[in-house]
N, C-alpha and C positions, 0 to 999 in steps of 0.2 A: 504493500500500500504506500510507502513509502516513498520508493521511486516513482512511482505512479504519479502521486500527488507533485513532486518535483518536476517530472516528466508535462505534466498537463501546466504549471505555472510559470516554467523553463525558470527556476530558478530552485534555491537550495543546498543547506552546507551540507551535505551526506556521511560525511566521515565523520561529523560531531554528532549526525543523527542516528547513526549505526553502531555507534560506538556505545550511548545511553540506553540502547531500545530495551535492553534485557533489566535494566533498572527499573525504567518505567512501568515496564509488564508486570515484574514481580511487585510493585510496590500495589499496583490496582487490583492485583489476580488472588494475592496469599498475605496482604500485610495490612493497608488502610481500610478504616472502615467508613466506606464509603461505597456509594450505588447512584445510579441516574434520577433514583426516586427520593434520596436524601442529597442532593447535591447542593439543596439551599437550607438543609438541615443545621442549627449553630453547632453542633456537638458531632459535625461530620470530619473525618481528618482532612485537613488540608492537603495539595500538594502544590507549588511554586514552581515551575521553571526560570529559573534566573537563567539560565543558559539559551534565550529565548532563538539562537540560529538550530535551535536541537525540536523547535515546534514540529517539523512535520514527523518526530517519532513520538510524539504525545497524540494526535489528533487518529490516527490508525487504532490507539491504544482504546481512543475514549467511544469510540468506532463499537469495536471488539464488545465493551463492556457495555453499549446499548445506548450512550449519550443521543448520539446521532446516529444518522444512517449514513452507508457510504455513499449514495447517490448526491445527500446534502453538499458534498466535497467537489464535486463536480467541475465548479466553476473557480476552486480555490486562485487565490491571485486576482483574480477579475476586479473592474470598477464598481464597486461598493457593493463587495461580496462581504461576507463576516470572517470567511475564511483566509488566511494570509500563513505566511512562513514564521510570524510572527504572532504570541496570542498577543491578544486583544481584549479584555472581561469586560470592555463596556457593549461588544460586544453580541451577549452570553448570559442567560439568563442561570445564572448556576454552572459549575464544570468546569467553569477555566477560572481561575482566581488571582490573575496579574497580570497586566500587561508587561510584552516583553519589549526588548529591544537594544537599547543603551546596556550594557554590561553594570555589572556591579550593582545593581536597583533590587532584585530579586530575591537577595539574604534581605535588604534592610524590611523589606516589604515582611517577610517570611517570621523575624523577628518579634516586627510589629503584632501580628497577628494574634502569635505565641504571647506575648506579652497581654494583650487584651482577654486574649482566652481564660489565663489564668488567673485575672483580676476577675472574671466569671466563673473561674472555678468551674471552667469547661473540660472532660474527661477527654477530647480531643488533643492529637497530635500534628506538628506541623513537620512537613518533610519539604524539602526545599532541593533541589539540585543542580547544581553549581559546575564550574569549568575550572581545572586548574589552571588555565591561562587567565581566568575571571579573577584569581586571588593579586593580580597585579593591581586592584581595584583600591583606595584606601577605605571606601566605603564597605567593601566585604569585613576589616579588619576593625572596622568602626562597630558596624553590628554584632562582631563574636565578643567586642568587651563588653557590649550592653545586653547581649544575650546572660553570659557567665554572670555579669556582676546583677544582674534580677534572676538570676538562679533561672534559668529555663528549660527544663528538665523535659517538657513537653517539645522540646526542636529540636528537629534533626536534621544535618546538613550532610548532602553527598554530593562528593568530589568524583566527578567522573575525569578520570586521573588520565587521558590520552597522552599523556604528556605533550600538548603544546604548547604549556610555559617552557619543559626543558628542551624545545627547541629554538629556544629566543633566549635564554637567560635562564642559569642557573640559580633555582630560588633555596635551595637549600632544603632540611628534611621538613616537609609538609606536616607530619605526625608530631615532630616535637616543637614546631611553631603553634599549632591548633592543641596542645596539652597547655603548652604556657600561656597560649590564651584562656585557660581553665574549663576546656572543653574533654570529653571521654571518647577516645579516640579509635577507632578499628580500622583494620585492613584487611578487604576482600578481594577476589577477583571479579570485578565485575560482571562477567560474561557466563559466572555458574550461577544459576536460577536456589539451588539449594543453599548453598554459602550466604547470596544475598537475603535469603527466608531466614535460616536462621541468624544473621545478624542485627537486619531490621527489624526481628523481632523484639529483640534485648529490651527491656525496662531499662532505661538508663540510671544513674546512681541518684539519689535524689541532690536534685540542686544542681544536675551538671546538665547542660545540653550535648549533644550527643551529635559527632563527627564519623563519614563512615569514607573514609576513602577508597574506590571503587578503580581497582586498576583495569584501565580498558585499552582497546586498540581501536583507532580511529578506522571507520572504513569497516569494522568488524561485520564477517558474513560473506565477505565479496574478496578474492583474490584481487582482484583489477584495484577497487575501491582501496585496496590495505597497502597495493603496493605502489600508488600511484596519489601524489601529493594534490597533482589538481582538483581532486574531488573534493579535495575542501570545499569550494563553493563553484561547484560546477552542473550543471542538470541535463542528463542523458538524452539524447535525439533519440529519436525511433529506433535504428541500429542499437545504439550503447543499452537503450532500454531492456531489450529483448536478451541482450549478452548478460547483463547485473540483476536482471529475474532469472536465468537458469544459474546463475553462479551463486544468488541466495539460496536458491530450492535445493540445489547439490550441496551448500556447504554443511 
């Protein structure tokens, strides 16, 4: 669906979007509790894309899970469609809960939310997920001291770890920057569906918000896509489409 939707709006980061998809699915499929029928429910889990070039591996997801239909998607990209590469929650009546776009917006948003919830004393959690090229942001590092120092036991932040910060600048270890921000820190492999179930599951310690960094490959799925850097933001013709659908189905 993915491609597809790329394909039909010729535009599209694919490698950021293949790289989360296994995140996203696990968090809607085995972890948050959340449905199409509570999606304006107050006490439903959140989730955030801050990583808003990763939109069209959420929209397939929310697809899946009964949001919409896939015919709704149809026109994605179009003049004054709802649908874009980017979400949008003004949008969207329930289902998508941020607009994306500018980096670095999507934790503080995420934060926030967390923050209001538990002045309501809402049993909901917020999951948020994030770029490690996004931590270049000061505002990601803004929101992890306001999270820690209001104790936010209810956020969780995930670092879909493609390494393309370490391909620009060596930031140093991710894990012991995110602990000294006083956060409770794991490392998964992003791309096992079990590891991520049970890690998202964790009750976090009380008072710590709760860090998962999710080691991925960008492109994940696709030979072509994994070994090939233009796909970063690149959207398949006719040709490339038909070759990046038999190379997902085989992988």
């Amino acid at each position: 669906m993915s491609l597809e939707l790329s394909h039909n709006c010729n535009d599209g980061n694919l490698q950021s979007v293949f790289s989360c998809l296994d995140i996203i699915w696990t968090l809607y499929d085995r972890i948050m509790n959340w449905s199409p029928q509570m999606a304006e429910d107050d006490d439903r889990d959140f989730f955030l894309i801050s990583k808003g070039q990763a939109t069209l591996a959420l929209f397939p997801v929310l697809v899946q899970k009964g949001l919409f239909k896939w015919e709704e998607l149809s026109g994605i990209g179009g003049f004054d469609n709802r649908f874009c590469i980017q979400t949008d929650i003004t949008k969207f009546n329930g289902g998508v809960e941020n607009a994306a776009g500018s980096l670095g917006h999507g934790l503080p948003m995420a934060a926030g939310i967390a923050a209001a919830n538990k002045i309501k004393a809402s049993p909901s959690r917020v999951f948020v997920l994030t770029g490690d090229g996004e931590f270049m942001e000061g505002t990601m590092w803004e929101s992890l001291i306001f999270a820690a120092g209001k104790k936010l036991d209810n956020l969780c932040v995930i670092i879909d770890d493609n390494n393309s910060a370490g391909d620009m600048i060596d930031m140093g270890g991710m894990r012991t920057k995110l602990e000294a921000f006083g956060l409770e820190v794991y490392d998964v492999n992003g791309h096992d569906l079990s590891e991520l179930e049970k890690t998202l599951s964790i009750i976090p310690q009380q008072g710590k918000p709760m860090a998962v960094i999710a080691r991925t490959v960008r492109g994940y799925g696709s030979p072509t896509m994994m070994a090939h850097d233009v796909w970063f933001h690149k959207a398949p013709n006719d040709e490339e489409l038909q070759t990046l659908l038999q190379e997902v189905e085989l992988f």
